[in-house]
TIDO-567933 format. One record per residue (C-alpha): residue number from 0; residue in one letter; x, y, z. Coordinates in steps of 0.5 Angstrom, whole numbers. Example, Ala and Ser with C-alpha at 12.3 -4.5 7.8 and 13.67 -1.06 7.14 Angstrom:
# TIDO-567933
[0,"A",[25,-9,16]]
[1,"S",[27,-2,14]]
//
This chain:
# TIDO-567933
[0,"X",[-14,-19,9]]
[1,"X",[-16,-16,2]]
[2,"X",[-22,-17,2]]
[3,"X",[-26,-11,4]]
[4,"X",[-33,-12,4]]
[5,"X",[-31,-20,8]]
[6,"X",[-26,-16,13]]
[7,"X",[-32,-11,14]]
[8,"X",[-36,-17,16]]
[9,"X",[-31,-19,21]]
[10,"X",[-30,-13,24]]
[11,"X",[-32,-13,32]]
[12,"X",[-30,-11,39]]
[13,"X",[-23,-15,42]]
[14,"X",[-22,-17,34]]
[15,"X",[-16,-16,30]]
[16,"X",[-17,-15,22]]
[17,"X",[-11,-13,18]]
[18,"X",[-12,-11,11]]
[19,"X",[-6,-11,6]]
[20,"X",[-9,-9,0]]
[21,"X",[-6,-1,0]]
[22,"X",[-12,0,-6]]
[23,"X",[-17,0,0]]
[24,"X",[-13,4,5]]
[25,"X",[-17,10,5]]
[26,"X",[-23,6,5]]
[27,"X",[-21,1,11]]
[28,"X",[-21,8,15]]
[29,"X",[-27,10,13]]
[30,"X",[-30,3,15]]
[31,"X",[-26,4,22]]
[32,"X",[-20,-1,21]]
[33,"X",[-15,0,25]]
[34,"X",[-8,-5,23]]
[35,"X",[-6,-4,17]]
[36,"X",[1,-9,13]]
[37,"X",[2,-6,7]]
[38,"X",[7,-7,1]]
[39,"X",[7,0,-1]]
[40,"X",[9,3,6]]
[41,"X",[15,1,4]]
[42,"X",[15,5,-2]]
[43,"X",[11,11,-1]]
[44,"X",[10,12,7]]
[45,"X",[9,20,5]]
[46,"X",[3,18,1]]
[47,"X",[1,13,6]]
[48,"X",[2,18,11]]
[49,"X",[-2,24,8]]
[50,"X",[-9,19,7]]
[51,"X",[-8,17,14]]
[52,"X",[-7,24,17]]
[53,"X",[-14,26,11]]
[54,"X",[-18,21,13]]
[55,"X",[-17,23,22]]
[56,"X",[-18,29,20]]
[57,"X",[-25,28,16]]
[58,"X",[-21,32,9]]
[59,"X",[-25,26,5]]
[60,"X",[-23,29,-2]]
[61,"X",[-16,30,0]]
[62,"X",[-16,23,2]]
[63,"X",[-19,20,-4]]
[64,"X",[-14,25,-9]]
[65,"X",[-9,21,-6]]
[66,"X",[-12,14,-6]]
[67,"X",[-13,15,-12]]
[68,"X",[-6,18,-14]]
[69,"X",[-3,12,-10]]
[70,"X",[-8,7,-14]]
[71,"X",[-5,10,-20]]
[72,"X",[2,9,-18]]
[73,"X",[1,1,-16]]
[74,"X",[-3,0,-22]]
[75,"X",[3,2,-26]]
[76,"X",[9,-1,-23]]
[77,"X",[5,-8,-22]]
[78,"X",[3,-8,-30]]
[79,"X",[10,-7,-32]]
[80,"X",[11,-14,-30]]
[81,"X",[8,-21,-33]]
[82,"X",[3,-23,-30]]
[83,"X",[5,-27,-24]]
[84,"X",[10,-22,-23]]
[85,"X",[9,-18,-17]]
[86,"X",[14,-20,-12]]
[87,"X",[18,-18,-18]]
[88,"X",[14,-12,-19]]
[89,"X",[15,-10,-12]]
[90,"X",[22,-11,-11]]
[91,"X",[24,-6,-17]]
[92,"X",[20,-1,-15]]
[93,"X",[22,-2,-8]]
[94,"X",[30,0,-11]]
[95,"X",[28,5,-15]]
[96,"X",[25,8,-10]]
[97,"X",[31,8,-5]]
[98,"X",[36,9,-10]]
[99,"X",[33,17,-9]]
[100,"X",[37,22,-7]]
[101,"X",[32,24,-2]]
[102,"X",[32,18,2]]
[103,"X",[40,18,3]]
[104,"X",[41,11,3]]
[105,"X",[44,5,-1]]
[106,"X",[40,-1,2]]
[107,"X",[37,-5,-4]]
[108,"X",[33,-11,-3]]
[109,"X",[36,-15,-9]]
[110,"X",[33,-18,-15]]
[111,"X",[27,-24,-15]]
[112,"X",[30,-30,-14]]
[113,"X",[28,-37,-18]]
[114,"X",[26,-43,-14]]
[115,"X",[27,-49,-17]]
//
């Protein structure tokens, strides 16, 4: 879901919502949402990581430092597509960041395939 104040809605015991927008990953916490699928897990699991972990631990402007960081970074590499483009957008950003020497792997996820 990546409609927060509809998710928040829906939220009930026995009840399972699994927000997708990465923006609103501190703010699904707060909420009390408990499953997450997000593209950006991909790309930056230690900033993930550490808005997950500041939140669980109350450190809220820690956790909004990095939210905010993390919105900066979506924010940068999904504008450098044409509109429409996210699929593409993810996918570079994706390679670029598994083509770091820290993270020790060759693996890529390709480039963007047309369907016609």
């Amino acid at each position: 879901h990546s409609d927060l104040a509809m998710a928040a809605k829906c939220l009930a015991p026995n009840r399972m919502i699994i927000l997708s927008d990465s923006r609103m990953l501190s703010s699904g916490l707060l909420l009390g949402f408990k499953t997450f699928c997000m593209a950006a897990f991909n790309m930056v699991p230690d900033t993930m990581r550490e808005i997950y972990d500041y939140m669980k631990t109350g450190k809220m402007n820690l956790a909004k430092r990095e939210q905010k960081l993390l919105n900066s970074s979506i924010r940068e590499h999904m504008t450098r597509q044409k509109k429409g483009s996210w699929v593409k957008a993810m996918k570079q950003w994706f390679n670029e960041e598994m083509k770091k020497p820290q993270n020790g792997t060759i693996f890529s996820a390709g480039h963007t395939r047309k369907l016609r």
